[in-house]
Backbone bond lengths (Angstrom), bond angles and torsions (degrees), N, CA, C in turn:
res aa  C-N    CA-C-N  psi(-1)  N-CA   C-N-CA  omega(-1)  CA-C   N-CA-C  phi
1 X - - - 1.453 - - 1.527 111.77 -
2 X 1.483 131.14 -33.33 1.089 123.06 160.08 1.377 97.40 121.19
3 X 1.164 133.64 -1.61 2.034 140.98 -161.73 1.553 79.16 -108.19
4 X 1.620 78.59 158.44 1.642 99.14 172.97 1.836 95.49 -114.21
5 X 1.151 108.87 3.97 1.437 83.34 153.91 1.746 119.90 170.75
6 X 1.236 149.66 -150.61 1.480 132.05 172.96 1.382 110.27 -138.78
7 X 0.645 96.81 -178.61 1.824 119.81 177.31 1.370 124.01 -143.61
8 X 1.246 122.87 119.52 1.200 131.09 165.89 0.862 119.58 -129.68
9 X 1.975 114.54 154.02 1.394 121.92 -168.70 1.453 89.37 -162.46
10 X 2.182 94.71 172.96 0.951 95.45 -162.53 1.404 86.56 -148.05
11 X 1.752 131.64 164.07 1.412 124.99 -179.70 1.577 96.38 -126.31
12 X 1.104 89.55 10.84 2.169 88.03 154.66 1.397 119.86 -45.93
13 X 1.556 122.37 106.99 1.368 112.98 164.97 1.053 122.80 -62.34
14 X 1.875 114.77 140.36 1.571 110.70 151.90 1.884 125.50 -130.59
15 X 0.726 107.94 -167.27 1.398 83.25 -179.02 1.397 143.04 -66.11
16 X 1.468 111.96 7.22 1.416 128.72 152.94 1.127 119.80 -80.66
17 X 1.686 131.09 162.58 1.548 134.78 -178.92 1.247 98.97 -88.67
18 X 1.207 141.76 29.29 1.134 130.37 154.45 2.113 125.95 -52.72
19 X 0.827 91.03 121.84 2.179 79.30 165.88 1.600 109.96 -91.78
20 X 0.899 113.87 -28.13 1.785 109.67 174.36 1.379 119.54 -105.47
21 X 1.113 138.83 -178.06 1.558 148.55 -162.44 1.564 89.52 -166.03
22 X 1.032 155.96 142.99 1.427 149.13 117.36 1.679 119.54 -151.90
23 X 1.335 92.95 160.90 1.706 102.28 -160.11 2.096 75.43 -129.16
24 X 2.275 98.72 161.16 1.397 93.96 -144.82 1.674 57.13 -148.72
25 X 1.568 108.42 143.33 1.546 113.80 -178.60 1.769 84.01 -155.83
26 X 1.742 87.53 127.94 1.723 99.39 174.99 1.479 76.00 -132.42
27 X 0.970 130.29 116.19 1.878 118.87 144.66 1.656 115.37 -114.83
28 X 1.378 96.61 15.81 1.487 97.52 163.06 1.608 118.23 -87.79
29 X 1.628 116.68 -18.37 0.988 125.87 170.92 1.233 130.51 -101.02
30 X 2.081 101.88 13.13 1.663 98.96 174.66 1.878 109.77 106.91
31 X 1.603 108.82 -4.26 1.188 111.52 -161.80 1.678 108.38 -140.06
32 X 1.311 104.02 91.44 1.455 135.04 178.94 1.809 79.42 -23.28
33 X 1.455 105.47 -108.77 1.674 130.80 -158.79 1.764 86.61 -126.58
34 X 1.699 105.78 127.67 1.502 124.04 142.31 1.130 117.81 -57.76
35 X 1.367 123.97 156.45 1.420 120.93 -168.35 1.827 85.19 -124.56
36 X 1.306 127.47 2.52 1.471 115.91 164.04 1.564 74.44 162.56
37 X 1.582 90.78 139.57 1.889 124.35 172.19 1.363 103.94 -135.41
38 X 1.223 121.93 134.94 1.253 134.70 164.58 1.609 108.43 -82.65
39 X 1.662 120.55 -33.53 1.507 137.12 150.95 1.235 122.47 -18.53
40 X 1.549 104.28 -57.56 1.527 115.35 169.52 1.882 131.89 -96.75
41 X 1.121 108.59 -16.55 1.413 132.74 164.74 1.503 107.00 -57.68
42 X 1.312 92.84 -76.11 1.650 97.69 -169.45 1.753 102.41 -64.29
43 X 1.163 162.60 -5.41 1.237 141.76 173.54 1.482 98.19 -99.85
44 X 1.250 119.59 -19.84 1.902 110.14 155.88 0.785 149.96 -41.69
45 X 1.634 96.14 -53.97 1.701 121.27 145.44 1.447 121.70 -8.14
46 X 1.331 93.96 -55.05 1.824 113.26 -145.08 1.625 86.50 -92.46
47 X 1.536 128.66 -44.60 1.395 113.73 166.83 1.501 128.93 -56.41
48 X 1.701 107.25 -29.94 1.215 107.81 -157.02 1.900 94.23 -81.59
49 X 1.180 121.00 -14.83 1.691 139.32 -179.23 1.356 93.84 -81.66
50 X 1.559 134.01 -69.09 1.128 126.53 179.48 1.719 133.06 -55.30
51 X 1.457 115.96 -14.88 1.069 128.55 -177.50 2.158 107.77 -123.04
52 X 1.361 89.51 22.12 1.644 116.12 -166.61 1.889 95.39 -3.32
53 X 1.312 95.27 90.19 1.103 133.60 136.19 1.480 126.90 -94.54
54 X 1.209 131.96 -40.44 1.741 129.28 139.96 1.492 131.31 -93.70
55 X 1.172 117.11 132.33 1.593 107.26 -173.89 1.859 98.60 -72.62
56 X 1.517 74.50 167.06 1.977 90.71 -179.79 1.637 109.73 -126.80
57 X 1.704 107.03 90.54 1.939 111.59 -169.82 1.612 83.02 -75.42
58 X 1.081 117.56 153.86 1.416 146.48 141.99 1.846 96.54 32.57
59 X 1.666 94.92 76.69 1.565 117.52 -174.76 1.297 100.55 14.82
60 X 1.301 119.59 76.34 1.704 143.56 154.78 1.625 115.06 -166.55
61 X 1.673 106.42 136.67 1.058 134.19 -174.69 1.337 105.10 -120.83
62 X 1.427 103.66 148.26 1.723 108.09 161.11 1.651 124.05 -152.08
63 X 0.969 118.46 154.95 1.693 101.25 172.67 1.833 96.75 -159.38
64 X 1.098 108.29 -171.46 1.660 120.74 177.71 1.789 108.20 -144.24
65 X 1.312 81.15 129.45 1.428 110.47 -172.42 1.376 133.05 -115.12
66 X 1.178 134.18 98.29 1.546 126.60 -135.84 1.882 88.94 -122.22
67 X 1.667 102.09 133.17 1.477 98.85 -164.76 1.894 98.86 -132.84
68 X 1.223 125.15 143.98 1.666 109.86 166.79 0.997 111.41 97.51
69 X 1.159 141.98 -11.81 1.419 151.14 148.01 2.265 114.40 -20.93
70 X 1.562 99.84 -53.22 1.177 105.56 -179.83 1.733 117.15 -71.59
71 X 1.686 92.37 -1.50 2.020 89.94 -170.28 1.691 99.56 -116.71
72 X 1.801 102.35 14.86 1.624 89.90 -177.45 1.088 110.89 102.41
73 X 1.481 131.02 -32.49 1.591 149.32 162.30 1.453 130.46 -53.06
74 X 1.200 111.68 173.96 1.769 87.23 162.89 1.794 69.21 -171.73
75 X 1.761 115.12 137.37 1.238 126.23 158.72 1.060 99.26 -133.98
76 X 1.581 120.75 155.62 1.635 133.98 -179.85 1.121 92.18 -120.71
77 X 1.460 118.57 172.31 1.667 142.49 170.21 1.277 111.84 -146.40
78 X 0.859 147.06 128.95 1.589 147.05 -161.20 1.851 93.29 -130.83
């Protein structure tokens, strides 16, 4: 495919306020699993707006995104 790497997520609730879950795997670039990317966060955004899953007040969006959890980690993104 030509990417150095993917992203996946999920909008499974759990008992955090999180709206996303996702784990971020490049090992074409040397990097098993990220433990939090802003790389992959922020172009989510723009799906989760385009597929309005988050509203957008007064051209601003926001959500929380909790990443690294599966490697022992835990990163947020607000």
């Amino acid at each position: 495919m030509g990417c150095n790497g993917y992203f996946v997520f999920t909008l499974e609730k759990t008992e955090d306020d999180a709206l996303v879950h996702g784990r971020m795997f490049a090992p074409a670039i040397g990097i098993n699993e990220d433990p939090v990317t802003g790389n992959a966060n922020g172009p989510l955004g723009a799906y989760l707006v385009k597929h309005k899953l988050i509203a957008v007040v007064h051209d601003h969006a926001e959500f929380t995104a909790v990443q690294g959890e599966a490697i022992g980690g835990q990163g947020k993104c607000a």
